[in-house]
N, C-alpha and C positions, 0 to 999 in steps of 0.2 A: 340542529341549527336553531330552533325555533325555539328548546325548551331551555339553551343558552343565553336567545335573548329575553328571554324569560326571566331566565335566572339572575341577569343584570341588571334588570327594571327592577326586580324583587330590592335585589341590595340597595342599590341606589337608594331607595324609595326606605330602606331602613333604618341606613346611613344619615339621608337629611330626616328623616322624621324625628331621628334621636336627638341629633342635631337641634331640631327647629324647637324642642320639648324643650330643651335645656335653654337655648336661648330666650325662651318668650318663658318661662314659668317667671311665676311669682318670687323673684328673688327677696322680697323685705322678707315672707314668712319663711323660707330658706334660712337668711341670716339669722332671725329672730330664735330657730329651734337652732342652728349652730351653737349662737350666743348662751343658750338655757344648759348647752350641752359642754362648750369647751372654753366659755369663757373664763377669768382667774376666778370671778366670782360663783363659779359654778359649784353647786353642790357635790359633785362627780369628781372635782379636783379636792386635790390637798395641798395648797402653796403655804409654804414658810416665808417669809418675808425677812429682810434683813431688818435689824433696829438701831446700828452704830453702821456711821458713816458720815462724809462730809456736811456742811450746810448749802441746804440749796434752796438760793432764793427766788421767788416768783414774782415778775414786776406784771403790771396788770394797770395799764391805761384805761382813765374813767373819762366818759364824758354824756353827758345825760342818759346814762344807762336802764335799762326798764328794771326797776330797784328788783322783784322780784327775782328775774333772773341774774341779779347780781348777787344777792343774799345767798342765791342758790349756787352761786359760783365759787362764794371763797366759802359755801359750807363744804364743797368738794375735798378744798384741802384741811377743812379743819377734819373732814372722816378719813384722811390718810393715814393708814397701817405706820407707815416710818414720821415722826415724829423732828427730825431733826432740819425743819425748814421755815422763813420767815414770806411774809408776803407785801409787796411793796407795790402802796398803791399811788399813784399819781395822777391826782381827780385836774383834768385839762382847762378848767375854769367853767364847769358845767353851768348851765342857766338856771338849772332847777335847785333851790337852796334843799329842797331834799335830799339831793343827790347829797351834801355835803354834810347835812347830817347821821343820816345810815352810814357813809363813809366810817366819822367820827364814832358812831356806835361799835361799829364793828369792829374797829382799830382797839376799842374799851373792852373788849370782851376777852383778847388774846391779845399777849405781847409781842408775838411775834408778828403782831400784823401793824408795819410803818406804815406813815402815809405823810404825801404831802398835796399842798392846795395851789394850784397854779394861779398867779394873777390875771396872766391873762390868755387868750387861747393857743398855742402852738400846732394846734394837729396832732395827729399821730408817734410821728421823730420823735419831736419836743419832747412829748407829754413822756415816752418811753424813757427816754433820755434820763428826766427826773426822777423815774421813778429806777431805774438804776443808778443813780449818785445815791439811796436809798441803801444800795443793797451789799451786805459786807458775805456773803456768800461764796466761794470758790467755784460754783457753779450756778447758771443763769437760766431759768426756763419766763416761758410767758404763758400766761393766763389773758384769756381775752375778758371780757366785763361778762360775756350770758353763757360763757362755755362752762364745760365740767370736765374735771380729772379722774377719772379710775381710781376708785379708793386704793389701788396697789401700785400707782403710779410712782410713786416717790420711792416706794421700797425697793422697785424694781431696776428704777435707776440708780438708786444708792449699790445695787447691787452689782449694777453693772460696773460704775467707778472702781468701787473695791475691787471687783476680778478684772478691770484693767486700767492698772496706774496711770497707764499711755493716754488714755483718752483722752481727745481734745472737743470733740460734739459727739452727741448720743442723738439718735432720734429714733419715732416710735412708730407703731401704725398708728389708725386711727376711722371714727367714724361719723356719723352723722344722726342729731338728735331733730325730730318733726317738732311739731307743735305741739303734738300729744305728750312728748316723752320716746318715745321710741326708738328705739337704735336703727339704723340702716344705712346702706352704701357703704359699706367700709371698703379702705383703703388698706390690701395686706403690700405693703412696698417691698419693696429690692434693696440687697445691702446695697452699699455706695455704687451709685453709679453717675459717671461726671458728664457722661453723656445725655441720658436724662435729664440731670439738673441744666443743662443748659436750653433742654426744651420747657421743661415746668420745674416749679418751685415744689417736688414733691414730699422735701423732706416735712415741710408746712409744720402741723401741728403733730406729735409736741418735741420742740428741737431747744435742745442743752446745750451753752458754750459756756467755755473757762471763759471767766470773766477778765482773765487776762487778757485774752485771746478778742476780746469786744473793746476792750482799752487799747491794744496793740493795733486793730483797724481803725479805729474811729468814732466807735459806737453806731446811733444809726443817722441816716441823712435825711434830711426835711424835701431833699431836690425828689426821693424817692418816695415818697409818700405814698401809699395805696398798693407797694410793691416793697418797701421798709426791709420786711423781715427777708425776703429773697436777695436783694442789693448786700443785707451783713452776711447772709448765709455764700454767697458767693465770695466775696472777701476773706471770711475767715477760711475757705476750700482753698483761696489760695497761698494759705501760709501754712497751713498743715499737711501732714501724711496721712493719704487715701487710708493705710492701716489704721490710723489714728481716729477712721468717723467708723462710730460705731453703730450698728441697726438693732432695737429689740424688735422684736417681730411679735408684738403683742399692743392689741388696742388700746391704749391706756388714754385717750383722749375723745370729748365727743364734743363734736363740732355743732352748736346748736345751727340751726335751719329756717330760722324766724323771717318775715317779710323783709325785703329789703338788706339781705344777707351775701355774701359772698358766697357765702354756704350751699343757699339755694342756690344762686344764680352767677356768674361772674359780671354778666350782663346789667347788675344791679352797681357795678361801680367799674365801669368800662377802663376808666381813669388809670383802675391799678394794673390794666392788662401794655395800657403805654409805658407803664412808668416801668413794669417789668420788662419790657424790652429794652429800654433806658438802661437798665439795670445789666441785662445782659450785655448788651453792645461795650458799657465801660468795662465791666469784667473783660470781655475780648482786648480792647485797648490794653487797660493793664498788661496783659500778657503780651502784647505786641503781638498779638494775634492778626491774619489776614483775613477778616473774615467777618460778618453782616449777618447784625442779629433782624429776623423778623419775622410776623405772624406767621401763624401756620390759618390758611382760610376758612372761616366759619369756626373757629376752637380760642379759647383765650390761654395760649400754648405758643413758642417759638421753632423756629428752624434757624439753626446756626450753619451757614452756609458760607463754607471755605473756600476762597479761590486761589483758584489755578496757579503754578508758576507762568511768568512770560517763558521760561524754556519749556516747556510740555514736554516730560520723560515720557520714553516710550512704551507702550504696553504691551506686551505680549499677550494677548487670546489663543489658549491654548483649548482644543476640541477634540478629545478622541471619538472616532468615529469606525461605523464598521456598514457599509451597503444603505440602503432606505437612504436613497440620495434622493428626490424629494424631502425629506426631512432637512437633510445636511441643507441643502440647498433652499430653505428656506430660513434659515437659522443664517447661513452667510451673507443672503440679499438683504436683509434686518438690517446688520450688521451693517454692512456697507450703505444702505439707501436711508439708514435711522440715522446714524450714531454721528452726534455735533462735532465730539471728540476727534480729533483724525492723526492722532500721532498711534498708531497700531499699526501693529502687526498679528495676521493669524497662522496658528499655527495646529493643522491637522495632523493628528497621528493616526495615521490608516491602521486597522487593528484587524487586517486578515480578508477586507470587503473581494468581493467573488462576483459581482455582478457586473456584468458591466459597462451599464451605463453609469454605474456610480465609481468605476476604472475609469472612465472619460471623462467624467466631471472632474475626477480628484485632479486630472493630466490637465483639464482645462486651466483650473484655478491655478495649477500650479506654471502652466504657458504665460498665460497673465499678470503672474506674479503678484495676482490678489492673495495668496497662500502658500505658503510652504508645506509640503508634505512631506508626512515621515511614517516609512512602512515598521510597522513593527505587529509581527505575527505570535500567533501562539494563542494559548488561553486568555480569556478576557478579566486581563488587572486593571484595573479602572486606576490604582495608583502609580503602576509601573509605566503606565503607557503617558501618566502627565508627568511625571519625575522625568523622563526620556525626552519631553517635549521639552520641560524647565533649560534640559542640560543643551541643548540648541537653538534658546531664546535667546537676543539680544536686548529684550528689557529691563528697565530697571522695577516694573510693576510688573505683577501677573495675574490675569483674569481666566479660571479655571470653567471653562462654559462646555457644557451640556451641547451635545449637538441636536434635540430636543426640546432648545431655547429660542425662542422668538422675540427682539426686541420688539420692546413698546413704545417706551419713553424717549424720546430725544438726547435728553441729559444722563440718561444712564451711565454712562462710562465716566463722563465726568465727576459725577455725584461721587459715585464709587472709590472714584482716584484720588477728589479732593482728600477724603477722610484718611483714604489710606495711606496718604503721604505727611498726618499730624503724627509729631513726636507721641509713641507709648501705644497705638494703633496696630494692633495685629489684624485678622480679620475680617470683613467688610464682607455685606452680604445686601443686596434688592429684597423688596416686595415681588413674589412672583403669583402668578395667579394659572390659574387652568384654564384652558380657552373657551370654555361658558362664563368665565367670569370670574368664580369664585376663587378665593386665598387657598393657594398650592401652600407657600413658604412667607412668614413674618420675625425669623428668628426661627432656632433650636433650644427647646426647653430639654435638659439631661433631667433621665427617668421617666419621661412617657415613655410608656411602651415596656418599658425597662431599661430601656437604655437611653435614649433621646426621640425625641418626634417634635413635628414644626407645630409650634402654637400657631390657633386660629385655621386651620387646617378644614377647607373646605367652607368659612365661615362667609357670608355674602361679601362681594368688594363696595361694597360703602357703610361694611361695618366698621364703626368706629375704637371698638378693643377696650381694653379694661382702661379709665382715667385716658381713655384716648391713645394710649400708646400702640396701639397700628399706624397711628398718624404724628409719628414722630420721633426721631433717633432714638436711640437707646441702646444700652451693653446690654450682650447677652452673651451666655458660655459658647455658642457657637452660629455657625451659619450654614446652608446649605453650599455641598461642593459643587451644585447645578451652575450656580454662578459666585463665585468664591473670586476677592481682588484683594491681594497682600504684595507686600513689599517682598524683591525677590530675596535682598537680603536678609527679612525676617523668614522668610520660607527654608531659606540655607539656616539659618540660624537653630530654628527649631527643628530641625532632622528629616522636613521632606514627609512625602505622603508615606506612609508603614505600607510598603507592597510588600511585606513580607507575610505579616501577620492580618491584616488590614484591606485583599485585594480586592474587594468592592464596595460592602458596605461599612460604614462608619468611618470611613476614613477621613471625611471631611472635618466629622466628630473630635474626632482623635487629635486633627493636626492645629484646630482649636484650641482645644483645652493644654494642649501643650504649648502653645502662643501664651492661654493664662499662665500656666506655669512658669512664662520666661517673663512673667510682669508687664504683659502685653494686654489690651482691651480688646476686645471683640464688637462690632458693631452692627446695628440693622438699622437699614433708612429707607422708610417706606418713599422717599421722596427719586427712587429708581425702580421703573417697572418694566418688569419683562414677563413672557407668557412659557408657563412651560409645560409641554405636553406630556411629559415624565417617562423615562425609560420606555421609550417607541423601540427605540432599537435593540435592547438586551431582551424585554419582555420583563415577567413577574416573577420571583425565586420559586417555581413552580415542578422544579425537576428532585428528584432524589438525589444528586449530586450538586443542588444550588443549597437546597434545602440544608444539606451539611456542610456544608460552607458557608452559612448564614449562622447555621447555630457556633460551629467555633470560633467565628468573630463577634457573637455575643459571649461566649464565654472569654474571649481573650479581653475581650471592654472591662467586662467584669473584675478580671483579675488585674488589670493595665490602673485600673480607675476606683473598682470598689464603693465606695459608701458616697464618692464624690458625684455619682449621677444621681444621687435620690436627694440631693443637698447643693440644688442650682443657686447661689447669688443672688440670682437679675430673677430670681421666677421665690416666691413665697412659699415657706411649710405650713401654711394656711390652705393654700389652692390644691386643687388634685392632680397626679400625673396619672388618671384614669384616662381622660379625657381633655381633649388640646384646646376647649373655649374659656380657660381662668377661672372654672366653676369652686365652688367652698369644696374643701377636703372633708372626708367623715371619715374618723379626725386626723385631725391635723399630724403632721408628721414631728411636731415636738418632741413626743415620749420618745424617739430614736436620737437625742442627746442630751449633753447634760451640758453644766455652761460652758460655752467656748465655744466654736467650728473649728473641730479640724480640717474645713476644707477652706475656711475661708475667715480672716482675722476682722473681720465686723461684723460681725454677728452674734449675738447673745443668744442663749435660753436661760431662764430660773430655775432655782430648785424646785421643782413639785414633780409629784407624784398621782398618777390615776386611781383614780380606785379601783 
């Protein structure tokens, strides 16, 4: 007994120490040897660059710019590998007649570089505005006045054009340049994800639209100022196909970091964090959306927050359960004494329980008609026993809970509901945490593990996740079935939980990605919290007959799924699936394609080759 609890002080203490190493190391020197190791410009690679392809123009609003770090900005594109691009500058009526001469110089030295000189000052919009009436281009990027482009930037978008005619926006990762010069914080992003953009403007820098497509909305609005480029990037999201925006997943942009930057700080122009909700909120409008854009607390980030019908469809809470009533029975009091929501119904599937005072309880709940019970005996299918529930729910929503789940949140249910009742929403997953605190569930990343595992797993609860994203919606391939809430008709639609092949783990996995498959979105909102104490009742796959039963349903994943769990969407071939805190990949999972995803239609890779 003793050298048991021994032995779990031991882990534990392995577990966060690994943990606590990874979180707190020195990530700029991390990235720094990354960068030396897999960036394009890496001696280690061999990239070909394309040299024919479209004109792509770069508009680039001036206004009393620090001349050095201007000079050093359109030297960026004059060291571009691809060659077939114009740069268009439009100086906002700067004070400094300096400014207007380096303009003028620059513009003398290469023809491809217009310019024009504003009378008088307009701002941001404006200034943008002019300097795309500028630009005869088929495609549209921006340059800020002190930023810099990846000398492979333009090759790599041309390349991307070329292998896809369809494209309507391209955008890239991207990073961050100090005072020094130095690269750090890079941002490895997600392909398209709308969920996301509705919390942050992540496509940011550097993001490409047909110029048609910026004439066809409006160009940009002076009302949005400080938030400009999020207000057009929303607009044009909604007149194009989700397949249509494309992701390279290569840093081709560096965001300088100088005083008084957005860069640095958001907090250095608060302005653009209202204007960006401004911006949000219209986009909702447009769409005749129900729903209220605002802060997310302490972060310069949104919560787009959907409400309710006045009919409140009903939910069905569906709980398989088996004896450990205490458990069950704290999971139901939650339930009934938390939840604001009150159109539910629960619904327990008694899975064999022999004790009995958890026989009494199940009779209680069931006298009072706080529950329905439903015996279903036999071996423990974690999918056949909620399929069995489904087929005796009268909801039109279903929330698949863990009897192992303790609300937290008040708003839980509803949070939940709102989403999963927006057109294209498959589904819908909580922040769960383990009852010391720390993050149980924030999403399922496909390929930790080998097959999937919850990012941020065991990570403190006031950490804040990569760009903030613990603290704020977002797609992701899947969610835990601990607390899973989909539309019952999309649960009919896509085939129901695989108790066939599938009867305990992965199944949540599984009936996910098949949601993706049916053109459906997946969601996590940290903005629903519940506690979960994790498999109290089943225990650990610990037996020689769990243990192979665990591995055939990693081999069935395997063959069900394939190449598509090491190639998540919403999670980067940058980051690792060793480990669940969004740590740098050594290396990167690129060299396992060539261009294209076959698992997913926005996505690039380039030609190169490792050495």
């Amino acid at each position: 007994m003793l050298k048991s609890a021994y032995r779990k002080i031991i882990e534990y203490y392995i577990v966060h120490k690994e943990l606590a190493s990874r979180l707190f190391r020195k990530r700029p020197k991390v990235y720094a040897r990354w960068v030396k190791q897999y960036d394009l410009s890496s001696t280690s690679l061999s990239f070909e660059g394309v040299t024919t392809g479209p004109l792509i123009s770069i508009l680039m609003p001036v206004y009393n710019p620090d001349i050095a770090q201007l000079i050093a900005a359109v030297s960026s594109l004059g060291k571009q590998s691809y060659q077939n691009w114009e740069l268009c500058i439009a100086d906002d009526c700067s004070t400094s007649d300096q400014v207007r001469r380096v303009v003028s110089q620059l513009a003398s030295t290469d023809i491809r570089i217009k310019t024009v000189f504003r009378t008088e000052n307009g701002n941001i919009s404006d200034a943008t505005n002019s300097a795309f009436d500028l630009a005869a281009g088929e495609w549209i990027g921006l340059l800020d006045q002190d930023d810099l482009l990846h000398k492979e930037a333009l090759s790599l978008v041309a390349q991307t054009i070329n292998d896809n005619p369809r494209a309507q926006l391209i955008y890239t990762d991207e990073d961050k340049l100090d005072e020094s010069g130095n690269r750090y914080q890079p941002y490895f992003k997600p392909d398209f994800s709308l969920e996301l953009l509705r919390a942050q403007n992540y496509l940011n820098h550097f993001t490409l639209h047909r110029a048609s497509n910026i004439v066809r909305v409006g160009k940009w609005r002076s009302e949005f100022d400080g938030s400009q480029d999020y207000d057009l990037n929303l607009r044009v999201v909604e007149v194009v196909e989700a397949v249509d925006i494309v992701h390279i997943p290569f840093v081709l942009y560096h965001w300088r970091a100088s005083k008084g930057s957005t860069a640095r700080s958001i907090h250095n122009k608060s302005y653009a964090v209202l204007a960006g909700q401004r911006a949000l909120q219209a986009h909702l409008d447009r769409l005749k959306l129900d729903a209220k854009a605002s802060p997310v607390d302490g972060l310069p980030y949104y919560r787009t927050r959907f409400a309710l019908p006045a009919n409140l469809p009903l939910v069905s809470i569906i709980i398989p359960t088996r004896d450990q009533k205490e458990t069950l029975q704290k999971c139901i009091e939650s339930i009934v004494q938390k939840t604001r929501y009150y159109k539910y119904e629960i619904i327990i599937v008694n899975n064999g329980s022999v004790e009995e005072k958890t026989i009494q309880y199940l009779k209680k709940l069931s006298d009072l008609n706080i529950a329905l019970v439903i015996p279903l005996n036999g071996e423990f299918n974690y999918a056949k026993l909620n399929n069995k529930a489904v087929m005796a729910s009268s909801g039109d929503v279903l929330c698949l809970l863990n009897n192992d789940v303790e609300v937290k949140s008040v708003d839980w249910l509803g949070e939940l509901v709102s989403i999963a009742l927006q057109e294209g929403i498959g589904c819908v997953g909580p922040k769960l945490f383990y009852p010391g605190g720390r993050i149980q569930h924030a999403g399922v990343v496909t390929g930790i593990g080998g097959i999937a595992g919850h990012s941020y797993k065991y990570a403190s609860r006031r950490a804040s996740g990569y760009f903030s994203n613990l603290c704020i919606h977002r797609n992701v391939s899947a969610v835990t079935g601990a607390c899973l809430v989909v539309r019952k008709t999309v649960f009919e639609e896509i085939g129901r939980l695989d108790e066939v092949n599938l009867k305990v783990a992965f199944n949540d996995v599984d009936l996910c990605l098949r949601a993706l498959d049916a053109g459906y979105r997946n969601v996590f909102t940290p903005f629903a919290e519940l506690i979960h104490h994790e498999s109290l009742t089943r225990g650990k796959e610990d037996t020689p007959q769990k243990i192979q039963r665990f591995r055939s349903e990693v081999e069935f994943m395997n063959r069900r799924w394939g190449d598509r769990l090491v190639h998540d969407p919403w999670y980067s071939i940058n980051l690792t699936l060793k480990y669940e805190d969004y740590s740098l990949s050594f290396p990167p999972r690129r060299h396992l394609k060539g261009i294209g995803n076959e698992t997913s239609n926005n996505s690039v890779w380039p030609n190169y080759a490792g050495s």
